[in-house]
One Martini backbone bead per residue (centre of mass of N, CA, C, O) as a GRO file, in nm:
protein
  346
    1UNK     BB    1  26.899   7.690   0.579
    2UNK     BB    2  26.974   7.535   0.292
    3UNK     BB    3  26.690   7.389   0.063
    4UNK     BB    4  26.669   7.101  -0.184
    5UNK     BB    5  26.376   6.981  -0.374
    6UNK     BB    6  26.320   6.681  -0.535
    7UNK     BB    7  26.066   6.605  -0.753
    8UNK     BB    8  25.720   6.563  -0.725
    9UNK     BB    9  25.437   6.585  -0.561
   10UNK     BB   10  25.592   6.492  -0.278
   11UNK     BB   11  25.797   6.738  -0.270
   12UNK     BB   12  25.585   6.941  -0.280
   13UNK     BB   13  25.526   6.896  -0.003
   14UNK     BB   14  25.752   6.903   0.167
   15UNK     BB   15  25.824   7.188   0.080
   16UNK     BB   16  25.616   7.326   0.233
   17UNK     BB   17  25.612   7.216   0.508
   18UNK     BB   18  25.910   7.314   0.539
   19UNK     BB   19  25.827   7.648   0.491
   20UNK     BB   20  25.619   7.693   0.704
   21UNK     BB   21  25.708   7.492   0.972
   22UNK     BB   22  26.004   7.543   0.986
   23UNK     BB   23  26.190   7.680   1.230
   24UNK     BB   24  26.347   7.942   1.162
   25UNK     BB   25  26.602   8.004   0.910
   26UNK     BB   26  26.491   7.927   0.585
   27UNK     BB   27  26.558   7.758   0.291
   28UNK     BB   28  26.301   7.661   0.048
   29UNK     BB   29  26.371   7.448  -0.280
   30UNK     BB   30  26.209   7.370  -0.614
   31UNK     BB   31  26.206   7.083  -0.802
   32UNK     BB   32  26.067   6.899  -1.115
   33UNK     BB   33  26.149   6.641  -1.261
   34UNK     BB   34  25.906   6.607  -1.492
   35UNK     BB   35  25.979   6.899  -1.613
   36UNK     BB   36  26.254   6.831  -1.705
   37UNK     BB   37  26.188   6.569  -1.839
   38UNK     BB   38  26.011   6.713  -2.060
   39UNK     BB   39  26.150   6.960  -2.114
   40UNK     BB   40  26.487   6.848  -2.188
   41UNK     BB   41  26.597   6.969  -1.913
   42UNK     BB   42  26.870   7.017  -1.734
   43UNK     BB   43  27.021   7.009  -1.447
   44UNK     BB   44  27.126   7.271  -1.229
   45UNK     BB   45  27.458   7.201  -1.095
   46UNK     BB   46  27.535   7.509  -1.055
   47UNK     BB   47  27.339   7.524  -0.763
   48UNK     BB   48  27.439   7.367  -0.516
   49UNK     BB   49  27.614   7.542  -0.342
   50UNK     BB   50  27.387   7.649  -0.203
   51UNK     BB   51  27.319   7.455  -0.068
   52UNK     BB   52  27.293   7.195   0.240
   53UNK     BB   53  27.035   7.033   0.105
   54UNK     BB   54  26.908   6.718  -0.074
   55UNK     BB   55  26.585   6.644  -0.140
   56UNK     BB   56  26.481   6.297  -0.238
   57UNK     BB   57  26.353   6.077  -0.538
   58UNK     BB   58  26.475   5.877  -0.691
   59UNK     BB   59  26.613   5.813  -1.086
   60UNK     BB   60  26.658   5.520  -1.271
   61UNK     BB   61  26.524   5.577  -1.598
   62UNK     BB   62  26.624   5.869  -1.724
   63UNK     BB   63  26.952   5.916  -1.750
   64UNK     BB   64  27.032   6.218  -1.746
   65UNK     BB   65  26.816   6.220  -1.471
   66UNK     BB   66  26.965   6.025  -1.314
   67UNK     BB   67  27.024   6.078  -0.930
   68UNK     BB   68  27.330   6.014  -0.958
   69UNK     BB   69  27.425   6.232  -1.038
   70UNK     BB   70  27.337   6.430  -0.830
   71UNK     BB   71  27.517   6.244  -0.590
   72UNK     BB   72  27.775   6.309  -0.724
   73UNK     BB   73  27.745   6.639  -0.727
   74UNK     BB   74  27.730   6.657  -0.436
   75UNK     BB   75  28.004   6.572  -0.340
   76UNK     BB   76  28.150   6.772  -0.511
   77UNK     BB   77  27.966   7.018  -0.309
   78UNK     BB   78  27.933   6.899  -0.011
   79UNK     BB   79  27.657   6.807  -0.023
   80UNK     BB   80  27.373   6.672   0.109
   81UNK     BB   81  27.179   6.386   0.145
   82UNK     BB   82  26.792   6.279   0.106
   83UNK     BB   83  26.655   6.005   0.082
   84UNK     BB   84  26.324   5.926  -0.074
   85UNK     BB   85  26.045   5.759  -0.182
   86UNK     BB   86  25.785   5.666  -0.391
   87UNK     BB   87  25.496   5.692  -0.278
   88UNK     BB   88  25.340   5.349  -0.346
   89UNK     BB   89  25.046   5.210  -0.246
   90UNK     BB   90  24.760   4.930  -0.309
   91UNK     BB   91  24.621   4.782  -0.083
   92UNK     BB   92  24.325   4.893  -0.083
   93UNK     BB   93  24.310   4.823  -0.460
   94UNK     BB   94  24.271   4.573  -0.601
   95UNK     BB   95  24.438   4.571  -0.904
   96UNK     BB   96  24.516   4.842  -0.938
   97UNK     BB   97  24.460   5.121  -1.223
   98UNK     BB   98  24.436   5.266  -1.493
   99UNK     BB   99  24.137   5.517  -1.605
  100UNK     BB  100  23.920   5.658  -1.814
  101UNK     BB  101  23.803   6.014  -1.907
  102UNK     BB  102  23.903   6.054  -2.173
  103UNK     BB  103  24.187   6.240  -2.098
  104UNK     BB  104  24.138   6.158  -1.854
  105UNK     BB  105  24.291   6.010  -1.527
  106UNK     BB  106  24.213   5.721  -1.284
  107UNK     BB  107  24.221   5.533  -1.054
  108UNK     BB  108  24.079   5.183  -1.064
  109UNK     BB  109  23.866   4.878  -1.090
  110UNK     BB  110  23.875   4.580  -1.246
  111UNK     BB  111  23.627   4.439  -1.070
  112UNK     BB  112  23.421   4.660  -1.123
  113UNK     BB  113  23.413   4.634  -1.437
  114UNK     BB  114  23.323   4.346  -1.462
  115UNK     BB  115  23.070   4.334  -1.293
  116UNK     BB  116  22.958   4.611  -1.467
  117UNK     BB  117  22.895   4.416  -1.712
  118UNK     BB  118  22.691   4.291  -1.603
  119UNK     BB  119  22.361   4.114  -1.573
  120UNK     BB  120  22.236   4.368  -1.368
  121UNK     BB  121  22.157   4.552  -1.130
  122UNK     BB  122  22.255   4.813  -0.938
  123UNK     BB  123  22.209   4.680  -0.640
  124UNK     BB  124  22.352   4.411  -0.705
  125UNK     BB  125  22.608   4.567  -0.739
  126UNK     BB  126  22.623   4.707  -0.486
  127UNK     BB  127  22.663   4.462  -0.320
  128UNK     BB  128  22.948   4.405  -0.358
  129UNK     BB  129  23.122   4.634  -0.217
  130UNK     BB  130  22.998   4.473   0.062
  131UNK     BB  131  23.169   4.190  -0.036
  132UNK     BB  132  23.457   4.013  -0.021
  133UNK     BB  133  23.350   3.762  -0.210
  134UNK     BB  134  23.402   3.921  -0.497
  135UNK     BB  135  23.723   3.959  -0.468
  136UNK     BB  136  23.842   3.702  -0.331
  137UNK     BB  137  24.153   3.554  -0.243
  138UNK     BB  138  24.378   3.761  -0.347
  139UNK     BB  139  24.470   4.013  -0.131
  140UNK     BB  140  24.710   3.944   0.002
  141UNK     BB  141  24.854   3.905  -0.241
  142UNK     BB  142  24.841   4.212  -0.296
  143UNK     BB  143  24.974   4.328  -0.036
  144UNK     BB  144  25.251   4.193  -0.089
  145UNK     BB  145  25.307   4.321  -0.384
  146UNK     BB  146  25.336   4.551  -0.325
  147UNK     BB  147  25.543   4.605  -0.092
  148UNK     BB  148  25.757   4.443  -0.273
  149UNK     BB  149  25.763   4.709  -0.476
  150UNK     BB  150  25.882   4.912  -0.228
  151UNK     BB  151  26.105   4.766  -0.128
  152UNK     BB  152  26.249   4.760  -0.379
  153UNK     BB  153  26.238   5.097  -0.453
  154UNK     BB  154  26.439   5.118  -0.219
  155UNK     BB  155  26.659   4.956  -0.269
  156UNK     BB  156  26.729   5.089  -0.543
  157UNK     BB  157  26.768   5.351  -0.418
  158UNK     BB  158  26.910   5.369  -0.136
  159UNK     BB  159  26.744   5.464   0.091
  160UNK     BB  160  26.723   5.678   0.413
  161UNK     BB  161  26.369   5.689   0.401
  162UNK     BB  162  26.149   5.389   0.475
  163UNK     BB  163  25.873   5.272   0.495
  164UNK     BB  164  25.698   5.004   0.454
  165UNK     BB  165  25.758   4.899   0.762
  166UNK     BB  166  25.527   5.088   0.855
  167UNK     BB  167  25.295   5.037   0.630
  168UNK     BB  168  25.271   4.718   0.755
  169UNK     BB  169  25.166   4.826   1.078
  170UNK     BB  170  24.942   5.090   1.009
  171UNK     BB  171  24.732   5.044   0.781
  172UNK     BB  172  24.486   4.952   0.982
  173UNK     BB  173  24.489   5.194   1.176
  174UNK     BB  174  24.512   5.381   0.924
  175UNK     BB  175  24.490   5.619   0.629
  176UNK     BB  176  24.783   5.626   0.422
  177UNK     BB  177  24.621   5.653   0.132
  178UNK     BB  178  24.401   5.780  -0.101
  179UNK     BB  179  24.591   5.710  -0.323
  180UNK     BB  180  24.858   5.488  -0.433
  181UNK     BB  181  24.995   5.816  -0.504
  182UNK     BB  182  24.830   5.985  -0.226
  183UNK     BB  183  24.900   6.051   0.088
  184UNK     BB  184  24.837   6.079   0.404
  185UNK     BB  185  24.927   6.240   0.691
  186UNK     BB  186  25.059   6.015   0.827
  187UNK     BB  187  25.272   5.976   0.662
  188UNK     BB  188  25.391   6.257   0.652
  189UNK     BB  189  25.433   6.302   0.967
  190UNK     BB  190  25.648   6.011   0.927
  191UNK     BB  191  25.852   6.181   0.753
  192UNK     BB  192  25.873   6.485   0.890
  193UNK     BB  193  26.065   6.355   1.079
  194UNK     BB  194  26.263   6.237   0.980
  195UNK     BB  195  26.365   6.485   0.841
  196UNK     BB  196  26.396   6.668   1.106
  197UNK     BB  197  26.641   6.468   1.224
  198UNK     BB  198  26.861   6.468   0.994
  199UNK     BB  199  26.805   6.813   1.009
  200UNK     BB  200  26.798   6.947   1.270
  201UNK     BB  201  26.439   7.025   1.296
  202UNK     BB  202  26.194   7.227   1.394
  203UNK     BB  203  25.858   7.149   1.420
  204UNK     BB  204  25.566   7.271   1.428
  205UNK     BB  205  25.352   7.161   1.593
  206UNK     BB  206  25.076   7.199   1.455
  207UNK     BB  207  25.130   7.010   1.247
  208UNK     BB  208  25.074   6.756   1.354
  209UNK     BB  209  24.753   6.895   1.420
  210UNK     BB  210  24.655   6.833   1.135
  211UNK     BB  211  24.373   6.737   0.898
  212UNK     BB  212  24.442   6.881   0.638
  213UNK     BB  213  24.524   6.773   0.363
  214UNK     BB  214  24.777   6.787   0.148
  215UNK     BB  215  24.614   6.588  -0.123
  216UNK     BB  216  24.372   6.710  -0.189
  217UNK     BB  217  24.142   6.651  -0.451
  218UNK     BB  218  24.240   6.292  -0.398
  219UNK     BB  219  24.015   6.035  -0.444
  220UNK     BB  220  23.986   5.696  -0.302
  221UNK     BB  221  23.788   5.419  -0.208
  222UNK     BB  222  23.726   5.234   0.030
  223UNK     BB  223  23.557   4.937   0.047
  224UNK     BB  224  23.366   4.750   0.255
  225UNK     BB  225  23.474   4.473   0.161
  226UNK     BB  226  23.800   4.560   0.214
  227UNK     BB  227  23.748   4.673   0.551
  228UNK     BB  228  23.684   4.336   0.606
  229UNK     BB  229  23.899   4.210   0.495
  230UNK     BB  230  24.145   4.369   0.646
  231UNK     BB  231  24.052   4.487   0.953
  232UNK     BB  232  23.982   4.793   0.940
  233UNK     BB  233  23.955   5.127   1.141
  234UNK     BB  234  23.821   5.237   0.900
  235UNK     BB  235  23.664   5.487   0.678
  236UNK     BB  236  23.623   5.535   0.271
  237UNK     BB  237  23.412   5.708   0.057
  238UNK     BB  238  23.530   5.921  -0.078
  239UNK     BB  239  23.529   6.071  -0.404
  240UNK     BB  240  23.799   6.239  -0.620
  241UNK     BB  241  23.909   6.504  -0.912
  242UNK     BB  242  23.997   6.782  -0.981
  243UNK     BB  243  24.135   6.757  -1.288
  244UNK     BB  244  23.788   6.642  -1.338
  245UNK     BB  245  23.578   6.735  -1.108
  246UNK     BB  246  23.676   6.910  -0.930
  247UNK     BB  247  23.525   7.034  -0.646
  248UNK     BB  248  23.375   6.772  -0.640
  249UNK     BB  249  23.212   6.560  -0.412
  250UNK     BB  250  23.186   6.194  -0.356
  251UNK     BB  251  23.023   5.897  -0.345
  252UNK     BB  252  22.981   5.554  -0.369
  253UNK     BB  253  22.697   5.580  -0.508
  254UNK     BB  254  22.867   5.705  -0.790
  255UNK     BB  255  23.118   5.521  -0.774
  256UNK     BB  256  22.922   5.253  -0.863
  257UNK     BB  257  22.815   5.387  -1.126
  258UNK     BB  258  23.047   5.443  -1.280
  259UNK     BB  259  23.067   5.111  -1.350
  260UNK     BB  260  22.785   5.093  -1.422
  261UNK     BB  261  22.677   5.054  -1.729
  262UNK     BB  262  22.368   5.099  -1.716
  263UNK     BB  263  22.404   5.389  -1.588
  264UNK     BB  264  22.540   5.616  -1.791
  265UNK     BB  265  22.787   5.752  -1.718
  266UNK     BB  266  22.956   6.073  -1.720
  267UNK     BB  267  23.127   6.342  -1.867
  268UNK     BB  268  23.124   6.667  -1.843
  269UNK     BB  269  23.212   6.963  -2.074
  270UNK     BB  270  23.206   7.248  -2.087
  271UNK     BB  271  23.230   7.469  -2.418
  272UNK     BB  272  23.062   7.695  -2.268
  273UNK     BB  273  22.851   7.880  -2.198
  274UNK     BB  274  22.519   7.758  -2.015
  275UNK     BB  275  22.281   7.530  -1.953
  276UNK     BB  276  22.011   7.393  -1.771
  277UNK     BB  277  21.695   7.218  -1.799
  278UNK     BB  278  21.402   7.135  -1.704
  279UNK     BB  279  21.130   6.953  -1.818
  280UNK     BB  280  20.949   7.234  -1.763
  281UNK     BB  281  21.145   7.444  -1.892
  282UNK     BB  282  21.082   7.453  -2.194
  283UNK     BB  283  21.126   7.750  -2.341
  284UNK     BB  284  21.231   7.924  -2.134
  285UNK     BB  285  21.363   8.175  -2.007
  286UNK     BB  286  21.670   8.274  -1.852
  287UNK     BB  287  21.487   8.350  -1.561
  288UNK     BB  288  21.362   8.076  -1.508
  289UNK     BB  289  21.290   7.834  -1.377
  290UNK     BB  290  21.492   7.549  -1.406
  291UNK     BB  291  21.748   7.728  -1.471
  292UNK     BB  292  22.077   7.623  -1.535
  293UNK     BB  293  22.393   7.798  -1.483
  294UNK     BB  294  22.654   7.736  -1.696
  295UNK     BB  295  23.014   7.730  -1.703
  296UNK     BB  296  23.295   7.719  -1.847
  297UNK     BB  297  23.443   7.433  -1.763
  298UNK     BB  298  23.306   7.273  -1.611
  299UNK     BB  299  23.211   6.974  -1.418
  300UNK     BB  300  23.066   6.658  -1.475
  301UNK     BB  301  22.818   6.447  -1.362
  302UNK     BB  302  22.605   6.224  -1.585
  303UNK     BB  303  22.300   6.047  -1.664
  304UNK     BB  304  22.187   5.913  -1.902
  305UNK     BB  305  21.866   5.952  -2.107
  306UNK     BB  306  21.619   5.904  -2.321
  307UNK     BB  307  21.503   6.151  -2.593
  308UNK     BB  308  21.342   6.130  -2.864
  309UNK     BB  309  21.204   6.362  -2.885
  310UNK     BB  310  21.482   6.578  -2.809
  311UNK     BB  311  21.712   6.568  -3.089
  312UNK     BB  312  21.909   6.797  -2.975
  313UNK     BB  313  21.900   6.666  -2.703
  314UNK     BB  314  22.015   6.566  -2.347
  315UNK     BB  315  21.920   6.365  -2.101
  316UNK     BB  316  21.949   6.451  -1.769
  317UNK     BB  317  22.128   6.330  -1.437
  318UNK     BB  318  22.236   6.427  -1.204
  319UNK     BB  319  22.434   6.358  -0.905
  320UNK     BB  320  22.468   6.366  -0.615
  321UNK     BB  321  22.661   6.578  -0.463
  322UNK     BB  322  22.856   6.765  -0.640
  323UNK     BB  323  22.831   7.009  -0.483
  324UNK     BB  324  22.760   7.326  -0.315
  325UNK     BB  325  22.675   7.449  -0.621
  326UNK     BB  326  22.583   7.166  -0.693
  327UNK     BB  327  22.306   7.023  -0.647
  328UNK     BB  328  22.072   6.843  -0.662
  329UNK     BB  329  21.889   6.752  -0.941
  330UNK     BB  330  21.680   6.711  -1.144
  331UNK     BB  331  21.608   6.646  -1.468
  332UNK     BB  332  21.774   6.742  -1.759
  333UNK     BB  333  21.870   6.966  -2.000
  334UNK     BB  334  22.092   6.969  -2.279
  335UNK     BB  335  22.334   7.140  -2.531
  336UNK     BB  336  22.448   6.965  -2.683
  337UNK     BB  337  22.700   7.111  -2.820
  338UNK     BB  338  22.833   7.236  -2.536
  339UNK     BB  339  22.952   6.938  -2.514
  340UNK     BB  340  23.136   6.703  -2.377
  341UNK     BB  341  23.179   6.377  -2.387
  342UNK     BB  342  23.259   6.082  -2.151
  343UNK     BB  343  23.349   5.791  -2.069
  344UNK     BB  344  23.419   5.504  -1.870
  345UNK     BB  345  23.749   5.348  -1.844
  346UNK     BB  346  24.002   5.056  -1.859
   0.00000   0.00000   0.00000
């Protein structure tokens, strides 16, 4: 069988999913619609006769490459079509939205930011994170909202495989999504039952007992005061972020550090070979304790803090648990001249 599958990151998940574990004689090709419409390349409906399956999610507001048009090429060349939606649910994160950190961006929560811009401790900053009523009560009203404009995106794009009430079904006694917009296996295992059914392939069971995400290296916390408030029968506390924050891999205590305004969280980009040297290793030789070297392209997360007599540097204190790499380090300094620094904003 040949299949194409077409879409963004979710395809790309299903496409290796479908390539590595269904079993007999298949060929599984990909295609990236936002490639394609980023560097406005048509579609190559001249390579259609080949496939037996078109597997996609809906795209209805790019004109030339609304998904319409694959649609009616498709049945003009005999060719099945499987569509599924563009999978985005954020019941876990209260009015998430997108955060910057410099030119880089990942889903934040505008109420720990404004928590976080008050007069107080990072202590009692840090006990919102387990309180629900710090949040209000309009959660539920959020997982309404939520929910309503996925089950309108299956609707508006007339999906022959609808998860929404799966998802509202399941949300609570598993976690099926890591961030908004990047499913946990839970769910890609019960799409990729469903696209297996629809094209009668037998998927390898090992692959339903696989626990390592599909999607790892982007995670959002689900915060202990929202598992609290809705019941939820997990707990998910690690956050991380492979295209700014590299391999590092953080829990809540960083993660609510990065929004407390007064704790001066920054995000530093080595722009050179360099290093870090403790307070007591300044002006010490390149092989002394306490200088720790930095590759060019590091990513770090660093909490900065004044240093008046060292007006070339700043001192810095990384974030505990940086990645297996990068341990707890001592207060550092750094050579300002090598790095971006850039700060978390909303």
């Amino acid at each position: 069988m040949n299949i194409l599958v077409y879409g963004g990151c979710h395809a790309g998940v299903l496409r290796h999913v479908l390539a590595r574990h269904a079993t007999g004689e298949h060929r599984v090709d990909m295609l990236v619609n936002f490639q394609l419409i980023r560097t406005n390349t048509p579609f190559p409906y001249e390579r259609l006769p080949r496939y037996d399956w078109v597997i996609f999610s809906p795209v209805l507001n790019r004109e030339a490459w609304n998904t319409t048009h694959l649609e009616a090429a498709c049945r003009t060349a005999g060719v099945k079509t499987l569509k599924f939606p563009w999978l985005q649910w954020g019941g876990y994160w209260p009015q998430v939205r997108k955060r910057t950190w410099g030119k880089n961006s990942e889903w934040g929560l505008p109420r720990l930011a404004e928590l976080g811009r008050a007069d107080m401790g990072f202590d009692a900053f840090y006990e919102h994170l387990f309180d629900p009523s710090a949040f209000g009560d309009g959660l539920g009203d959020w997982i309404d909202f939520t929910t309503t404009r996925l089950q309108a995106n299956e609707r508006n794009g007339e999906v022959d495989l609808p998860v929404s009430d799966w998802i509202a079904e399941h949300h609570a006694a598993a976690q099926l999504f890591l961030t908004p917009d990047h499913p946990s296996n839970h769910l890609y295992k019960h799409l990729v039952r469903r696209i297996a059914d629809a094209l009668g392939l037998r998927i390898e069971p090992g692959f339903y007992a696989s626990s390592l995400e599909l999607q790892e290296g982007v995670r959002l916390p689900v915060l202990p005061a929202i598992q609290k408030a809705m019941g939820l029968s997990f707990s998910s506390a690690e956050w991380g972020h492979h295209e700014f924050l590299g391999s590092a891999s953080y829990g809540l205590h960083e993660f609510a550090m990065s929004y407390h305004q007064a704790s001066r969280v920054r995000l530093g980009l080595a722009l050179g070979n360099t290093a870090l040297k403790a307070v007591d290793a300044m002006g010490a030789g390149p092989g002394a304790p306490g200088r720790q070297p930095v590759r060019k392209g590091t990513r770090m997360l660093m909490r900065m803090v004044d240093a008046p007599t060292f007006v070339a540097h700043d001192a810095v204190a990384l974030l505990d648990n940086v990645n297996v790499d990068q341990p707890s380090l001592a207060p550092m300094y750094l050579f300002r001249e090598h790095w971006s620094v850039s700060s978390p904003s909303l």
